[in-house]
Residue, then its C-alpha position, 0 to 999 in steps of 0.5 A: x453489530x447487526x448481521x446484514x447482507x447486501x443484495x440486488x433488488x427484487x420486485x418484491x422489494x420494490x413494493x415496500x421501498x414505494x410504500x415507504x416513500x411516503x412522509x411518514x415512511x421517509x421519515x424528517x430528514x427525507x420527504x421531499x414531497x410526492x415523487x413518480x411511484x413507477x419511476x423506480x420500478x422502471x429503471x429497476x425493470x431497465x437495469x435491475x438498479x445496478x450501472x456503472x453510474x451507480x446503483x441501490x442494493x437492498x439490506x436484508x436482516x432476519x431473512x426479509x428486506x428491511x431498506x436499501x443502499x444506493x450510491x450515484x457519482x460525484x466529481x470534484x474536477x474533470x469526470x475522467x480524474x476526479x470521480x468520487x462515490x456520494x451513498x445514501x441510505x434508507x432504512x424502512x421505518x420499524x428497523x432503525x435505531x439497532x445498527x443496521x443501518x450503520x452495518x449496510x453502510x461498512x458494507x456498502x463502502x467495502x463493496x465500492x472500495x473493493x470493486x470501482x477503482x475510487x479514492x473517495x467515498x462521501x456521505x453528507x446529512x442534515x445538520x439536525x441528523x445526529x443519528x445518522x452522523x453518529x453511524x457515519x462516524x462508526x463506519x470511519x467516514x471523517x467530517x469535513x465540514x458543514x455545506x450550507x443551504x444546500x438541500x431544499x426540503x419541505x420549503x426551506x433550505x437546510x445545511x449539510x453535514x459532508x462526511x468522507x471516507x479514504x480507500x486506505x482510511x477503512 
């Protein structure tokens, strides 16, 4: 398993999650097209990324920065009892495919189990997205099933794979 440390974001940080935010930085399953470049910088300089509605940490490995993690709510009911945790990851281009991104991902549930007060953490990914899958499944997260043409992306609609973890499945 790769040696990870989960970290609020710095500025320096910054300048490589908007450098990656490119097509070939984001890589197939996630360019969505041309985004605000200050957008990120400014909620970052508003409330260092980190609220009660969420929030991005970046992953750092070998003493650098190599992605981020990020979680934002989701409710299957009224918002006072039904919230859930929905994560993301976003590993920069050159460090995928040697566990690190499944390493931030264990730590970034441990984080949410350990300090907000949900049952459930969730996670969904392109059906064509085998790697990621293969990483939700290593961390413990149990797939539920597929949410169909539920993300447009690239001018079509594309199938989700949704994944969840249990407090006391971890």
């Amino acid at each position: 398993m790769a040696d990870i440390t989960l970290r609020p974001v710095t500025a320096a940080d910054l300048d490589h999650f908007e450098a990656e935010r490119s097509r070939e930085g984001d890589g197939p399953f996630q360019w969505f097209g041309h985004r605000a470049p200050r957008a990120l910088r400014e909620r970052w300089e508003r409330d260092g990324l980190l609220s009660h509605d969420g929030g991005v940490l970046a992953v750092e490995h070998d003493g650098g920065c190599v992605g981020r993690v990020e979680w934002f709510p989701n409710f299957w009911g009224p918002r006072e009892t039904s919230r859930c945790w929905t994560i993301a990851i976003g590993i920069l281009p050159g460090w995928r495919g040697r566990g690190i991104g499944t390493a931030a991902q264990r730590a970034l549930v441990g984080y949410l189990f350990d300090h907000t007060p949900v049952e459930r953490v969730q996670a969904f990914t392109d059906v064509a997205n085998l790697a990621e899958q293969r990483a939700l499944e290593k961390v413990g997260f149990q797939r539920e099933g597929v949410v169909r043409r539920a993300q447009w992306r690239e001018g079509a609609w594309h199938d989700q794979v949704l994944y969840s973890v249990l407090r006391d499945e971890r």
